[in-house]
VOPAGU-2260 file (C-alpha; in pm, 1 decimal, decimal comma):
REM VOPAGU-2260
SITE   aa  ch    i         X         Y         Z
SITE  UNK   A    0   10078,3   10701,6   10847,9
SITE  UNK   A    1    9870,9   10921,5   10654,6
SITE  UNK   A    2    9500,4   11043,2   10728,7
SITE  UNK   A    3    9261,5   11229,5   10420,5
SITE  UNK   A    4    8881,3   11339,3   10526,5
SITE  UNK   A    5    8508,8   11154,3   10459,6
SITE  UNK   A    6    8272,5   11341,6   10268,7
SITE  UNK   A    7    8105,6   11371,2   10605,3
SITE  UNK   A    8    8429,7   11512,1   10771,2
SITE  UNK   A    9    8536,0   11187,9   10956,3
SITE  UNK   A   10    8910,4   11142,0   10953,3
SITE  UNK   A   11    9029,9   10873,1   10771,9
SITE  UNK   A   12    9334,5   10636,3   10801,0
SITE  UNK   A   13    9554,5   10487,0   10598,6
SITE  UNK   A   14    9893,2   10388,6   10528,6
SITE  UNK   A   15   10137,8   10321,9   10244,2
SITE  UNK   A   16   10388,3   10078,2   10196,6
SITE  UNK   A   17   10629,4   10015,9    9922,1
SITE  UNK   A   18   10697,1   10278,2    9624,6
SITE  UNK   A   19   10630,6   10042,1    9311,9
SITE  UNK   A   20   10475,3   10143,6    9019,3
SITE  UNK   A   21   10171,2    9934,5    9114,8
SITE  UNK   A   22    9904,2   10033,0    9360,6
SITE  UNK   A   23    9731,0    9748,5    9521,7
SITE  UNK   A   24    9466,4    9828,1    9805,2
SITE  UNK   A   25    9414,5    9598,3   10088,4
SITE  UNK   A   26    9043,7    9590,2   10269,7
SITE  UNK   A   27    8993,0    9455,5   10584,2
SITE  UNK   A   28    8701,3    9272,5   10689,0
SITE  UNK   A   29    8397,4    9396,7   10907,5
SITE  UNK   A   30    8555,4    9391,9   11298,8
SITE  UNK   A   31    8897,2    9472,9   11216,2
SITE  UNK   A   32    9119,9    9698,7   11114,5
SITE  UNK   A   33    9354,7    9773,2   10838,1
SITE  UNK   A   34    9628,3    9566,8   11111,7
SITE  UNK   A   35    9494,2    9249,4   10992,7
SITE  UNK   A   36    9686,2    9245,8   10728,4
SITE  UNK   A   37   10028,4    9343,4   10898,1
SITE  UNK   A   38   10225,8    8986,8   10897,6
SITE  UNK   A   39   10111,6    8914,0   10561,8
SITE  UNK   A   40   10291,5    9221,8   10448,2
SITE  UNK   A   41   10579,7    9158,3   10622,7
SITE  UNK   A   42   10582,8    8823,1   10399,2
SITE  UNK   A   43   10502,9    8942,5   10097,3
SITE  UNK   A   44   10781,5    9077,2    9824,5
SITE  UNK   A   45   10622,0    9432,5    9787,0
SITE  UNK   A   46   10930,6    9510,9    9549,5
SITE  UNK   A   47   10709,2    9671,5    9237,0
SITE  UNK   A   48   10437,6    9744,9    9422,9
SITE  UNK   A   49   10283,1   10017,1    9635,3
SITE  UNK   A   50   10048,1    9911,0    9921,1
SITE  UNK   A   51    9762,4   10106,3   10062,0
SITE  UNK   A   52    9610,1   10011,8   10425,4
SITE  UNK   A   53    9277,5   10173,0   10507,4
SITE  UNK   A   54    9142,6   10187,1   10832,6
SITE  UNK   A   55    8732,5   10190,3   10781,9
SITE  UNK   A   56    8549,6   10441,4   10943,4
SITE  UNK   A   57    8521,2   10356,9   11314,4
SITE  UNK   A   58    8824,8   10082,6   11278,0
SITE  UNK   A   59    9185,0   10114,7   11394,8
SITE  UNK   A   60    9328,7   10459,5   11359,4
SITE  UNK   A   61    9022,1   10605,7   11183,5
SITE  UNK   A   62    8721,7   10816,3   11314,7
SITE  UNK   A   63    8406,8   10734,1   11422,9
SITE  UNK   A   64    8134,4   10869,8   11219,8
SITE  UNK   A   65    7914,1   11084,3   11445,3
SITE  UNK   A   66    7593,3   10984,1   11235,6
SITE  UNK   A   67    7633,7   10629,7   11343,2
SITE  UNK   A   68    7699,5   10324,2   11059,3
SITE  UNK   A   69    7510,2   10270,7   10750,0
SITE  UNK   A   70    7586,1   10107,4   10395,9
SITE  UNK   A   71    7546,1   10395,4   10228,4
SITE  UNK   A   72    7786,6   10617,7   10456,5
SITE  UNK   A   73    8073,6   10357,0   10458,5
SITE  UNK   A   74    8036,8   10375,7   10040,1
SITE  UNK   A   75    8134,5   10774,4   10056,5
């Protein structure tokens, strides 16, 4: 499990699996977190590939921004 920093100093997480030479990146939806996506990785073949896992702002493992939500502070 890894963690990295918002431009607005929110902590970030994220996690990788797999050490394949391709990076794929899979995004939740809105009112979940990066989790959603656990028994579909435990399915897939990930030999080749390298899987990254956010957790959006204010989802899962991640921060809460102290500004509140908007568009434009998810995009940064």
């Amino acid at each position: 499990m890894s963690t990295t920093s918002a431009s607005d100093g929110t902590s970030l997480h994220y996690r990788v699996v797999g050490e394949g030479p391709r990076t794929v990146v899979l995004v939740h939806g809105w009112m979940v977190s990066g989790a959603v996506w656990d028994s579909m990785v435990e399915r897939l073949d990930v030999a080749g590939l390298r899987l990254v896992i956010p957790d959006a702002r204010g989802t899962g493992q991640s921060g809460k921004s102290a500004d509140g939500h908007s568009v434009e502070g998810l995009a940064k």
